[in-house]
C-alpha positions in Angstrom: -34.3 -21.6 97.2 -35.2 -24.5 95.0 -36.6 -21.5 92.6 -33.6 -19.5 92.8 -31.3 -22.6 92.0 -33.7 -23.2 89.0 -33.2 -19.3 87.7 -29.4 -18.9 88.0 -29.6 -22.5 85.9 -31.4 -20.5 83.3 -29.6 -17.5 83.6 -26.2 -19.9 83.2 -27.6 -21.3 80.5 -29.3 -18.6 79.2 -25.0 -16.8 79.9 -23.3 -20.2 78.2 -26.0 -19.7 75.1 -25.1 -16.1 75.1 -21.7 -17.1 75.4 -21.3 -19.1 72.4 -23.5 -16.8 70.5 -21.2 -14.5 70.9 -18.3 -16.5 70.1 -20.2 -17.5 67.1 -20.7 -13.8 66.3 -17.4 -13.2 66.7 -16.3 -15.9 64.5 -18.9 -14.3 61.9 -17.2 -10.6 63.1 -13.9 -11.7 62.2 -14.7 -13.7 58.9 -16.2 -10.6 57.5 -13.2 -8.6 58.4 -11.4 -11.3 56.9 -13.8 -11.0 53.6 -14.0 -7.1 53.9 -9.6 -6.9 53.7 -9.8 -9.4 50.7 -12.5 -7.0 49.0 -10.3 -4.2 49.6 -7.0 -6.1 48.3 -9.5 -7.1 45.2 -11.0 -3.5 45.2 -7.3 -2.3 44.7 -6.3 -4.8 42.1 -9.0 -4.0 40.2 -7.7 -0.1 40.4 -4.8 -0.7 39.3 -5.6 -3.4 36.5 -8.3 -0.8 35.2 -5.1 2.1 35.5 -2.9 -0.3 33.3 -5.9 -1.0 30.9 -6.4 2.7 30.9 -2.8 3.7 30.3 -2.1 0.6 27.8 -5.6 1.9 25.9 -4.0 5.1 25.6 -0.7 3.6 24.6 -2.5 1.6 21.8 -4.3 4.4 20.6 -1.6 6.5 20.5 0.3 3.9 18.7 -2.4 3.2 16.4 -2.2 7.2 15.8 1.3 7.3 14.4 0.7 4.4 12.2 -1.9 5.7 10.8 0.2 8.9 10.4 3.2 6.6 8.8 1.2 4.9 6.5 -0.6 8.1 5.2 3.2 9.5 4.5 4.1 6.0 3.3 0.5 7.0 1.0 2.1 9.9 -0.4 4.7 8.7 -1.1 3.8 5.7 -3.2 1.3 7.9 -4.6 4.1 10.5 -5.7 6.5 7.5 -6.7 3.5 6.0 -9.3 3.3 9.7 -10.7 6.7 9.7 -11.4 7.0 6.4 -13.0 3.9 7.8 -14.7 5.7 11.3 -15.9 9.1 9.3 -17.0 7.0 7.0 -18.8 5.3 9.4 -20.6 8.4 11.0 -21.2 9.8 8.0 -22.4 6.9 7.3 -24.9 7.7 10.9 -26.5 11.2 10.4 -26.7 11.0 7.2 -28.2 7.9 8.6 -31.0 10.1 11.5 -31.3 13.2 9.2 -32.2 11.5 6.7 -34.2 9.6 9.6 -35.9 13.3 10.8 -36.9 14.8 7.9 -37.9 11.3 7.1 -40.3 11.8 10.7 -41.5 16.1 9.9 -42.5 14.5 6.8 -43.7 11.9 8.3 -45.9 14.9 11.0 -46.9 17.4 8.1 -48.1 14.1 6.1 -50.0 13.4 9.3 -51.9 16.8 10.1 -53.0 17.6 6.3 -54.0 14.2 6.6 -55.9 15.6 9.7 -57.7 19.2 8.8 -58.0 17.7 5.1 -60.0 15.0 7.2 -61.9 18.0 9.2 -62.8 20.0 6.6 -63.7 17.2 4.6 -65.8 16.6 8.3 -67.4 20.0 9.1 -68.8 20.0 4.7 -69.5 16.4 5.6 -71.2 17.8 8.5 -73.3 21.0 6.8 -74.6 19.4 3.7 -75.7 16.7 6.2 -77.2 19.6 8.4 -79.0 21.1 5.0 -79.7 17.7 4.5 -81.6 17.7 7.7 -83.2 21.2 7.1 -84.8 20.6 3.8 -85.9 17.2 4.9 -87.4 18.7 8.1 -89.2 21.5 6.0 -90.7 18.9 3.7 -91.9 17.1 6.6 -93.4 20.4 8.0 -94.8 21.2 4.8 -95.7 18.6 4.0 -97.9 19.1 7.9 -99.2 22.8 7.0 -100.9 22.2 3.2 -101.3 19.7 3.3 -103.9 
């Protein structure tokens, strides 16, 4: 009996070891159930922070789309602005040439007719002090005719 009392010891102990490994496996059991529910809360967050990064890329690039698209109008229209400022300019520049080229021609008109009206003037000035001349030279001549 002394042998049998000796092998149900064991076999208690051998139970009690079995015992607590198996409550030490369950501990482990339950930790990694534990672990495996926070990887699949973490698995999900990271879902749905890779959805919103999705969505907000597309959101950003759609964004960044119509800006583009606003600043090529805002392009155009600059670009058409500076050719307009460019055309009245030009048209400006003739206007003025063409207004200046005018008033040099009335100018140039008024010179040349106070030229003529004063060569005119110094011309009939010119011809009576030249008659005047003339008279008092002939009545020298005639003078000297009956004087002598």
């Amino acid at each position: 009996m002394g042998n049998k009392v000796g092998n149900l010891s064991d076999v208690i102990t051998k139970l009690e070891t079995q015992t607590e490994d198996i409550g030490n496996f369950a501990k482990v059991l339950n930790e990694i159930g534990q672990i495996s529910k926070e990887a699949e809360k973490l698995d999900k967050k990271v879902s749905e922070n890779m959805q919103t990064y999705i969505t907000t890329s597309e959101m950003i690039k759609k964004s960044a789309g119509q800006l583009d698209n606003r600043l090529d109008a805002l392009e155009k229209m600059f670009a058409k602005g500076v050719d307009e400022l460019y055309k009245d300019n030009k048209n400006y520049h003739k206007e003025l040439d063409d207004s200046i080229r005018v008033r040099l021609e009335k100018i140039k008109i008024d010179i040349e007719l106070s030229v003529k009206t004063q060569i005119n003037e110094i011309d009939k000035k010119l011809t009576l002090v030249l008659e005047e001349y003339e008279k008092d030279r002939n009545r020298g001549v005639f003078a000297r005719f009956f004087n002598t």
